[in-house]
C-alpha positions as CSV (number, residue, x, y, z in Angstrom):
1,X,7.2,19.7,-7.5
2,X,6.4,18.0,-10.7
3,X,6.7,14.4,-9.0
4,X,3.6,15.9,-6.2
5,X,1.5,17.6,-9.2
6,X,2.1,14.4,-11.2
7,X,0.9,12.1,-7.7
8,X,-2.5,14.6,-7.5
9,X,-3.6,14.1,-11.2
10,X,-4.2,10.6,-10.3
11,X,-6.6,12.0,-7.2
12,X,-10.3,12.1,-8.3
13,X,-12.3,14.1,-5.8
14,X,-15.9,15.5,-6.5
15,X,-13.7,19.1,-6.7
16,X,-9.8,19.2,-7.7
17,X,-8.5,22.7,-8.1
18,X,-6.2,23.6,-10.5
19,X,-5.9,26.8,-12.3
20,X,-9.5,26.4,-12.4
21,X,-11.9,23.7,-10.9
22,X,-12.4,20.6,-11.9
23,X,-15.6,19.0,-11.6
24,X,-16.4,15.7,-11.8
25,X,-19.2,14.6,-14.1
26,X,-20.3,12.1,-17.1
27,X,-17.0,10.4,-18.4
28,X,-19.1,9.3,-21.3
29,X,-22.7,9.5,-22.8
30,X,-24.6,11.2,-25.7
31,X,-23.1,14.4,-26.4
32,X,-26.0,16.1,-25.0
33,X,-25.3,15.0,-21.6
34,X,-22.0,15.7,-21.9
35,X,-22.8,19.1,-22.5
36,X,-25.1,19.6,-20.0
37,X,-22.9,19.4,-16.9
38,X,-20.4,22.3,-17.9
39,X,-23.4,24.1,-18.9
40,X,-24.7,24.0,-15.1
41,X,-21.3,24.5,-13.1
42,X,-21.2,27.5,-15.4
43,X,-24.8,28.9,-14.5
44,X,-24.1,28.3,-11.2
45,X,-20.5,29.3,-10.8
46,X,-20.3,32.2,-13.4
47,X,-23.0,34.2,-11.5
48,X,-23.3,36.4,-8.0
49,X,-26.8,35.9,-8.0
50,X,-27.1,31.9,-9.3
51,X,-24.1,31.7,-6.8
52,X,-26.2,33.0,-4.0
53,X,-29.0,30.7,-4.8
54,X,-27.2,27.7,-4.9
55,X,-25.7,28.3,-1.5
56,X,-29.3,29.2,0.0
57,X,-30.5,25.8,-0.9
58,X,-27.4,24.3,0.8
59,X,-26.9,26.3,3.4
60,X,-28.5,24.3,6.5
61,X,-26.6,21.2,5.1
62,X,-24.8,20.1,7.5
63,X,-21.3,17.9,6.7
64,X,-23.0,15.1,8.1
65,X,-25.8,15.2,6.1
66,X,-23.8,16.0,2.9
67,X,-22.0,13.1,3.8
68,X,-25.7,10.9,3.8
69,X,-26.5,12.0,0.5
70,X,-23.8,11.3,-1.5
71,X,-24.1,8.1,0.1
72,X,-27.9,8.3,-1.0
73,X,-27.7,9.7,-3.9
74,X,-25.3,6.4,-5.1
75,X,-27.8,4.1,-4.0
76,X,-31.8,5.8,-4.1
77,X,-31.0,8.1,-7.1
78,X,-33.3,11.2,-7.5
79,X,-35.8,9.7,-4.9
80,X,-32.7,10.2,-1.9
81,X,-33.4,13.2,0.3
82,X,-32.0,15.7,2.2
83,X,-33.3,18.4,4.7
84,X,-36.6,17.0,4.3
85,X,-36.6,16.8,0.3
86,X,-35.7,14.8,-2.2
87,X,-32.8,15.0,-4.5
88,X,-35.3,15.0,-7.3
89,X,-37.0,18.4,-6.1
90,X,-33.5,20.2,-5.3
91,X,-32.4,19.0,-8.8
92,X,-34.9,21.1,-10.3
93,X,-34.9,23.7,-7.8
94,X,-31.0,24.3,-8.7
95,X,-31.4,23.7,-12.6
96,X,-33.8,26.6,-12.7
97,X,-30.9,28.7,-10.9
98,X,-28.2,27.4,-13.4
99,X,-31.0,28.6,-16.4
100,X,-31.1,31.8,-15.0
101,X,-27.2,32.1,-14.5
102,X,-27.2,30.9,-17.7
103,X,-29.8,33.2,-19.4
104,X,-27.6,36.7,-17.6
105,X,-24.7,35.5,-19.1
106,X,-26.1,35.8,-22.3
107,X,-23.6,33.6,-24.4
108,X,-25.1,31.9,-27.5
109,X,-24.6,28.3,-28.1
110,X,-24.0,26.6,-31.0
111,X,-27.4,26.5,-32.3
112,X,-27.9,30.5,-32.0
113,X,-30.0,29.8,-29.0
114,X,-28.4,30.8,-25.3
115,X,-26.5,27.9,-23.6
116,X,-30.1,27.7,-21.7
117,X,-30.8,24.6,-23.7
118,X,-27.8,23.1,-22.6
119,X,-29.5,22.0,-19.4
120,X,-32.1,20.6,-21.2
121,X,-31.2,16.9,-20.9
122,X,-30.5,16.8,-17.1
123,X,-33.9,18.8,-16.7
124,X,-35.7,16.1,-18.7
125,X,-34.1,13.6,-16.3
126,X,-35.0,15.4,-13.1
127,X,-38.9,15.9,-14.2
128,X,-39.0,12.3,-15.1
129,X,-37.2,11.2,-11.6
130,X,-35.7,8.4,-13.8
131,X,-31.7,8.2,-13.4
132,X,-30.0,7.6,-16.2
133,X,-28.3,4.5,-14.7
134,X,-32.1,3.4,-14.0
135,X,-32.5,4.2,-17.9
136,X,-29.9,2.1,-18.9
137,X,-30.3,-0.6,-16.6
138,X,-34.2,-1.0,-17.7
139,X,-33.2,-0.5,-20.9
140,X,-30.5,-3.7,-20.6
141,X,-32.9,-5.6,-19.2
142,X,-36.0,-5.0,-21.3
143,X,-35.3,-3.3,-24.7
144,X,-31.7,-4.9,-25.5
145,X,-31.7,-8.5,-24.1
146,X,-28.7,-8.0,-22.1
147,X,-27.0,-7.6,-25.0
148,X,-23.9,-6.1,-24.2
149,X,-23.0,-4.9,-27.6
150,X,-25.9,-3.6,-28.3
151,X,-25.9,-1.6,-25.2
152,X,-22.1,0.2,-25.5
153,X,-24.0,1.2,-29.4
154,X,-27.0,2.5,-27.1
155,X,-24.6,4.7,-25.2
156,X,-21.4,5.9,-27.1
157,X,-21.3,9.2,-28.9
């Protein structure tokens, strides 16, 4: 048994569950982003009612078209759609349910403000409809010189 658990560490699905779920986000970044994406699975997961939102946005999904947007969603960003929206205006649809998931827990953060302000890097990037890999890239390209250096200094924490 410790062989097969040993095999499915080395899986990386969108989801592994383990004693608790796994979900696959930023490997690196700015701290803030980094905090941001436990931040939302938690206003979304932690809540009946942010719960139930989520799922009414998703709902009519069907697999197939699941399967186009993450295809999508690699290539066209924020500006992919799906059910006749785009990725940006579900983005912000389901950060506002995250915020309020977020805001019944009622947990401080570490700033003795509510883990509300978490989010607010990814809803900075949803209003602007500006990927952070677009970010970067334009930032490569324009601000750095293709400097390679200069751009892992750009991005570490």
């Amino acid at each position: 048994m410790d062989d097969w658990d040993d095999h499915l560490s080395t899986a990386f699905p969108e989801v592994r569950l383990k004693t608790f779920l796994e979900m696959r986000g930023a490997d690196g970044g700015p701290w803030a982003r980094i905090c941001a994406l436990p931040a939302f699975w938690v206003g979304l997961l932690y809540d009946d009612d942010a719960l139930a939102a989520a799922w009414d946005v998703a709902k009519d999904w069907t697999t197939e078209m699941r399967e186009q947007l993450r295809d999508d969603a690699a290539r066209f960003g924020l500006k992919a759609e799906v059910g006749g929206r785009s990725v940006r205006e579900v983005a912000l649809e389901v950060l506002e349910i995250s915020r309020e998931g977020l805001r019944r827990r009622n947990r401080m953060g570490n700033l003795k403000e509510d883990e509300t302000t978490y989010l607010d890097p990814l809803v900075k990037i949803a209003k602007s409809g500006v990927t952070m890999g677009e970010y970067t890239v334009r930032m490569f390209d324009e601000e750095l010189n293709r400097d390679v250096k200069r751009l892992f200094e750009e991005c570490k924490y």
